[in-house]
MDAnalysis code that builds the backbone (N, CA, C; Angstrom):
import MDAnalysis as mda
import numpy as np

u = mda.Universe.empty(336, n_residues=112, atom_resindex=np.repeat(np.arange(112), 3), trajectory=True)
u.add_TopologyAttr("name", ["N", "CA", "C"] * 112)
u.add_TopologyAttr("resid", np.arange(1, 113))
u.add_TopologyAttr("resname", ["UNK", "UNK", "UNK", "UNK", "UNK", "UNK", "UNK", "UNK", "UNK", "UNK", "UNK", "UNK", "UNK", "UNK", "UNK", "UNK", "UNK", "UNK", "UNK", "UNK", "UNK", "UNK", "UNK", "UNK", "UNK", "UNK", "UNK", "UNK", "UNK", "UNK", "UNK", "UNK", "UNK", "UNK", "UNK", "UNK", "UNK", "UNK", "UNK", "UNK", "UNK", "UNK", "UNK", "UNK", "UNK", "UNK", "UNK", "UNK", "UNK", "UNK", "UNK", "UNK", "UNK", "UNK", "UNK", "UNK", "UNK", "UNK", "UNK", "UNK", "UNK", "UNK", "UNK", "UNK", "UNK", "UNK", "UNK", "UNK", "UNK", "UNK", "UNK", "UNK", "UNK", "UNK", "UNK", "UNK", "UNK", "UNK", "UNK", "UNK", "UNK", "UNK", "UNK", "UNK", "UNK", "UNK", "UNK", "UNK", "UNK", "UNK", "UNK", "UNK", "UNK", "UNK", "UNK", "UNK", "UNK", "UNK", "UNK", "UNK", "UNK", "UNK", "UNK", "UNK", "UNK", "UNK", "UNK", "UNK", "UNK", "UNK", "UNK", "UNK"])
u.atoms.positions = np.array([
    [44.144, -13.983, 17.859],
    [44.089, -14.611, 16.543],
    [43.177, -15.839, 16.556],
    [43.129, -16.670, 17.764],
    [42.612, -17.783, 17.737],
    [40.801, -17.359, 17.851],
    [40.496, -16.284, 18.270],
    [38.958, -15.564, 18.071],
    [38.551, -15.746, 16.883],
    [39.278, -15.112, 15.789],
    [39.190, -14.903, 14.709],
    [38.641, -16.145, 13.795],
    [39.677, -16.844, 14.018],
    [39.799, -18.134, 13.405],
    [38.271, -18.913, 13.687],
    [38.312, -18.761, 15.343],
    [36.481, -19.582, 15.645],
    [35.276, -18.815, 14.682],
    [35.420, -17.577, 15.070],
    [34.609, -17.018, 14.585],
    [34.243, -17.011, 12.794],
    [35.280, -17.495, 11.958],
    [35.441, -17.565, 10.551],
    [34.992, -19.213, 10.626],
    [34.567, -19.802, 11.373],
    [34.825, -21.729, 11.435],
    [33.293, -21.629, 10.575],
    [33.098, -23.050, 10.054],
    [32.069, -22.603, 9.844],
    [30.761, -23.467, 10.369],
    [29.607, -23.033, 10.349],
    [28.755, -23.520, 11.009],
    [27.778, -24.870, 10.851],
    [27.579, -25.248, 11.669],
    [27.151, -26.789, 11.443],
    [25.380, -26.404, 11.692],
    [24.620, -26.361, 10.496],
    [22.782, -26.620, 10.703],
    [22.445, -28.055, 10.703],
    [21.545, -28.199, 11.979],
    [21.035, -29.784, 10.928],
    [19.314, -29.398, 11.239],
    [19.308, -29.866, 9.992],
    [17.323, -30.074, 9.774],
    [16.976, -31.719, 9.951],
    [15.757, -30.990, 11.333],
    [15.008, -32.441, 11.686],
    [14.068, -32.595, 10.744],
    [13.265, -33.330, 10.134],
    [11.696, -33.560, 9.273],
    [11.513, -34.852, 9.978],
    [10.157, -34.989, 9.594],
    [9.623, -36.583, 10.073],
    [10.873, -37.794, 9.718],
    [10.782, -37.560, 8.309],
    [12.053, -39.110, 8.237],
    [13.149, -38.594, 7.348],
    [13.575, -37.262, 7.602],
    [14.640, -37.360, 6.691],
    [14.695, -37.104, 5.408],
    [13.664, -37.399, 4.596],
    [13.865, -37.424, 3.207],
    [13.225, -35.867, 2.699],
    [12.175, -35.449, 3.178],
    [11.954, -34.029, 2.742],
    [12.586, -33.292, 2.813],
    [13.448, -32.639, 3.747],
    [14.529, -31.888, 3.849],
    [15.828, -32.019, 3.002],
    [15.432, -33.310, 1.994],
    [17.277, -33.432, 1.477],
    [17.278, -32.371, 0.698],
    [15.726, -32.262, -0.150],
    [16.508, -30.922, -1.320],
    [16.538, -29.952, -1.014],
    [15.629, -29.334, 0.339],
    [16.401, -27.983, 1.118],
    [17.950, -27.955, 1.624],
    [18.312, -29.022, 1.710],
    [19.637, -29.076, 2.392],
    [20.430, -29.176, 1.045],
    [20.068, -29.055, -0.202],
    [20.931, -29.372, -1.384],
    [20.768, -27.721, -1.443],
    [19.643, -27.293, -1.453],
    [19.593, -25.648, -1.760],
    [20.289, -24.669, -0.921],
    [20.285, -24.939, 0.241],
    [20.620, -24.421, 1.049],
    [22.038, -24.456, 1.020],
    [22.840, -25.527, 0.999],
    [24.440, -25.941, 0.516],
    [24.782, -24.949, -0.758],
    [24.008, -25.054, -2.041],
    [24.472, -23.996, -3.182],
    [24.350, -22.970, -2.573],
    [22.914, -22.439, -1.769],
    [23.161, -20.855, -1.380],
    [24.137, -20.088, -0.466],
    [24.601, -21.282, 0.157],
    [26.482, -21.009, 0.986],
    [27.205, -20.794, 0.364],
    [27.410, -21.364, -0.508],
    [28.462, -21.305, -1.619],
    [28.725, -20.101, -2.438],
    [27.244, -19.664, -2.979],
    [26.847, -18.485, -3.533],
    [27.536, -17.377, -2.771],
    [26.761, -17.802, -1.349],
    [27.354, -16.333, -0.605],
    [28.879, -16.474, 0.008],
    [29.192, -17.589, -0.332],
    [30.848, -17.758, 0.166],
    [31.104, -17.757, 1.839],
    [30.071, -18.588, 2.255],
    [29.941, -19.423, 3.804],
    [30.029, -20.622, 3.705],
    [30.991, -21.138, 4.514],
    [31.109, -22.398, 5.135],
    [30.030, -22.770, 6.068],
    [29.815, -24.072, 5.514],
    [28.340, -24.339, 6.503],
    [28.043, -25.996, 6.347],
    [28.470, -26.512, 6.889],
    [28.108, -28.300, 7.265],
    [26.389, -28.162, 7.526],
    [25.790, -28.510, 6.286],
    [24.437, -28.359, 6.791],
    [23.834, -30.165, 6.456],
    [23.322, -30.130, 7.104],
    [22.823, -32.062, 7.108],
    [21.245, -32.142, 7.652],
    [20.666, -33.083, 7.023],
    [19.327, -33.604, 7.359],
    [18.895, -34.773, 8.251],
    [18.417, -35.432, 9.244],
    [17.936, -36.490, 9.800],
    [16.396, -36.697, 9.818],
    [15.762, -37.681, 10.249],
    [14.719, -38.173, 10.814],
    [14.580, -37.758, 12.276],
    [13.348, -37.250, 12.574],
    [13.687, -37.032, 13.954],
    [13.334, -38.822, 15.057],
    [13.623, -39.502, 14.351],
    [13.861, -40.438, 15.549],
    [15.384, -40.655, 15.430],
    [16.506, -40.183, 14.587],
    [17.495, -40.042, 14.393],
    [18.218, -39.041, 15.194],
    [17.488, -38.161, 15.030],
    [17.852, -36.873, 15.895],
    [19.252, -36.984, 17.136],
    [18.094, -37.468, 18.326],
    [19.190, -37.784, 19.468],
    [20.587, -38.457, 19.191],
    [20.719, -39.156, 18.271],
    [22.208, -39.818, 17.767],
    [22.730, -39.159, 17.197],
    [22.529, -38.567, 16.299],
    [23.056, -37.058, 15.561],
    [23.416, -36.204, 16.711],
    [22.705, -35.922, 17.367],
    [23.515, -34.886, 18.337],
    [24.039, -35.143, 19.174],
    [24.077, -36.156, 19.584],
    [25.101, -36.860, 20.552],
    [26.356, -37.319, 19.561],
    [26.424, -37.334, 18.261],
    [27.866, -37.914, 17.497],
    [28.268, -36.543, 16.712],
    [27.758, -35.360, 16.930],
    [27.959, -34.493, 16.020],
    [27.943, -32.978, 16.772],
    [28.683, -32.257, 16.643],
    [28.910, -30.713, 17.305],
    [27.897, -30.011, 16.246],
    [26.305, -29.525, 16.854],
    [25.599, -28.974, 16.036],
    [25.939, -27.318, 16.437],
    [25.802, -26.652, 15.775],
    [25.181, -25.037, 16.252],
    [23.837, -24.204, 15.948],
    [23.040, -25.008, 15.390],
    [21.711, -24.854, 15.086],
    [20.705, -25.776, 14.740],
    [19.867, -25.969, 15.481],
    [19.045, -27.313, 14.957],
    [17.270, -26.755, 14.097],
    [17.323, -26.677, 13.235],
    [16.140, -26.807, 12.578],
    [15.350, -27.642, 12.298],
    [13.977, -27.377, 12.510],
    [12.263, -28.403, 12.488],
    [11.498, -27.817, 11.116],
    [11.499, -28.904, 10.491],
    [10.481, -29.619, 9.561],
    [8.658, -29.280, 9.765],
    [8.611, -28.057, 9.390],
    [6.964, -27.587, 9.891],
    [6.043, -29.102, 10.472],
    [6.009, -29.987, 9.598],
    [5.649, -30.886, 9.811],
    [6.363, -31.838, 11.233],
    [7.282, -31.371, 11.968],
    [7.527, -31.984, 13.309],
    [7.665, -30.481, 14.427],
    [7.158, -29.400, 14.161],
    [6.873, -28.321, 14.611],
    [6.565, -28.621, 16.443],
    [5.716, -29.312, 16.670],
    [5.745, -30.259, 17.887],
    [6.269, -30.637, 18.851],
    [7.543, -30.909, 17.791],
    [8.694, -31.030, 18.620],
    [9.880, -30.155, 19.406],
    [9.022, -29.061, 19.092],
    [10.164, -27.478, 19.129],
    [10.378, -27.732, 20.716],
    [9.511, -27.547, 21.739],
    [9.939, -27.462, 22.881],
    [10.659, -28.469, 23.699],
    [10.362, -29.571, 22.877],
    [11.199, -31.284, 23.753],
    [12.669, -31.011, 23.525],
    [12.974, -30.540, 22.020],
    [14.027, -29.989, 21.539],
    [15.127, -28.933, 22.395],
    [14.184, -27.766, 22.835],
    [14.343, -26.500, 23.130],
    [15.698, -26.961, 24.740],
    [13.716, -27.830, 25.428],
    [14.553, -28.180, 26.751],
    [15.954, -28.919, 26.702],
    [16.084, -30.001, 26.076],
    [17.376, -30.937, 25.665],
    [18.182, -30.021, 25.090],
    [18.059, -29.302, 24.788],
    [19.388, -28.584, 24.155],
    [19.808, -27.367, 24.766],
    [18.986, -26.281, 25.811],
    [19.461, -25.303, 26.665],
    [20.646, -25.480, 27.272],
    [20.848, -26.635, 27.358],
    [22.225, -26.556, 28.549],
    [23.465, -26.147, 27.834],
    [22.724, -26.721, 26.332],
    [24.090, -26.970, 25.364],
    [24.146, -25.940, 24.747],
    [23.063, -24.929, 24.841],
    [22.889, -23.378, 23.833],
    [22.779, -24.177, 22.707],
    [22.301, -24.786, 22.290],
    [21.923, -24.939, 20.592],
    [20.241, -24.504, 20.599],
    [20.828, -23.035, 19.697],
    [19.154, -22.689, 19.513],
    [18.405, -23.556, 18.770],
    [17.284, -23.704, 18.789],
    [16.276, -24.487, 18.170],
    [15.123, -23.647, 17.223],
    [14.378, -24.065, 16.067],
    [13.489, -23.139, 15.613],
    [12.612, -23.625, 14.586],
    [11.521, -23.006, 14.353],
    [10.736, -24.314, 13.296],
    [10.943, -23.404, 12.010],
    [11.216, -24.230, 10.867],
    [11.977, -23.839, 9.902],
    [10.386, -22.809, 9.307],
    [10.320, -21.907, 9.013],
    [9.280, -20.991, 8.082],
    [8.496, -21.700, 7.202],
    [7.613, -21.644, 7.273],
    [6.393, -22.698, 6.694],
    [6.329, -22.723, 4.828],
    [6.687, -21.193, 4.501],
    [6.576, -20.704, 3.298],
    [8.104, -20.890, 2.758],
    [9.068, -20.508, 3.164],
    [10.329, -21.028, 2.762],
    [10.340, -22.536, 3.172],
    [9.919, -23.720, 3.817],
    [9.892, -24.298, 3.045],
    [9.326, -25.460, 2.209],
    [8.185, -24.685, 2.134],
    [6.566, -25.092, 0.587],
    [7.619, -24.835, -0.630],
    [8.715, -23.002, -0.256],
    [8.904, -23.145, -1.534],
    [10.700, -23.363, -2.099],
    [11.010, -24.644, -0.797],
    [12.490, -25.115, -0.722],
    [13.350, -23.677, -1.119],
    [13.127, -23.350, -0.344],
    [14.086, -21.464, -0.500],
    [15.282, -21.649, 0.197],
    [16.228, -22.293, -0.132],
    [17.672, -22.979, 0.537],
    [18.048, -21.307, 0.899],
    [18.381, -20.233, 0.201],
    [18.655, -18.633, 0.731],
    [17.891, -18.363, 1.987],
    [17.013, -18.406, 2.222],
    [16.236, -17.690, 3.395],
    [15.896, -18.620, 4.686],
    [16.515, -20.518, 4.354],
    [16.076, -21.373, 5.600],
    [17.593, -20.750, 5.992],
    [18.446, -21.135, 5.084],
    [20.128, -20.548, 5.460],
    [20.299, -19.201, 6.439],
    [19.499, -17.961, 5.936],
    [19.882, -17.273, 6.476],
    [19.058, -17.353, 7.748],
    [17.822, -18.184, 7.994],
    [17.362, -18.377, 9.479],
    [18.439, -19.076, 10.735],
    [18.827, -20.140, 9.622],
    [19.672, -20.784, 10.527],
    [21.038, -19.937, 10.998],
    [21.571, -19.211, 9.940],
    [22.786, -18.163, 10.397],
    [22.452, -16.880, 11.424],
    [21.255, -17.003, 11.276],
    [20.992, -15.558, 12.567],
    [20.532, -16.124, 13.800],
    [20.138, -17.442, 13.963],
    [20.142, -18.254, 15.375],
    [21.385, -18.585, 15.129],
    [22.484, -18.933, 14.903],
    [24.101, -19.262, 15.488],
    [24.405, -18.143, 15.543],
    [24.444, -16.981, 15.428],
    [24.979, -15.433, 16.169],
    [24.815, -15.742, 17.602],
])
């Protein structure tokens, strides 16, 4: 029973961008399109000089990059292997066109 229960928990995304502020209205879109589809999902935005404190104060299960800090995918990648938090640079076109449905469902098929 207690499988079950983890497996229904719901998942924590956070999106890195340069400072935070571009990502808020993907993370507003992305929040309605959970909802829509009736997933629980703690999804949150930082700065990536924020980053490291965020994940050191916070249980992530997916960390998403801000095309624009794309760069950073592998510094990311290494720091976080130990911990299995996949890493990934968010789709360039989802998000030019803040597509909260399709960054969501990137981030839900890296936490599988």
């Amino acid at each position: 029973m207690i499988k079950e229960v983890a497996t229904m928990a719901e998942k924590t995304i956070m999106l890195v961008c340069a400072a935070g502020m571009s990502t808020s209205l993907l993370v507003s879109r992305m929040q309605k399109a959970a909802e829509a589809d009736g997933i629980e999902a703690n999804i949150f935005a930082t700065g990536a000089s924020d980053a490291d404190n965020k994940l050191e104060s916070t249980d992530v299960d997916v960390l998403l990059l801000g095309p624009q800090v794309r760069f950073m995918e592998g510094q990311f990648k290494t720091k976080l292997a130990d911990k299995g938090i996949p890493v990934e640079v968010i789709d360039m076109k989802a998000y030019g066109m803040m597509d909260g449905e399709t960054v969501l469902q990137q981030g839900l098929n890296l936490a599988k």
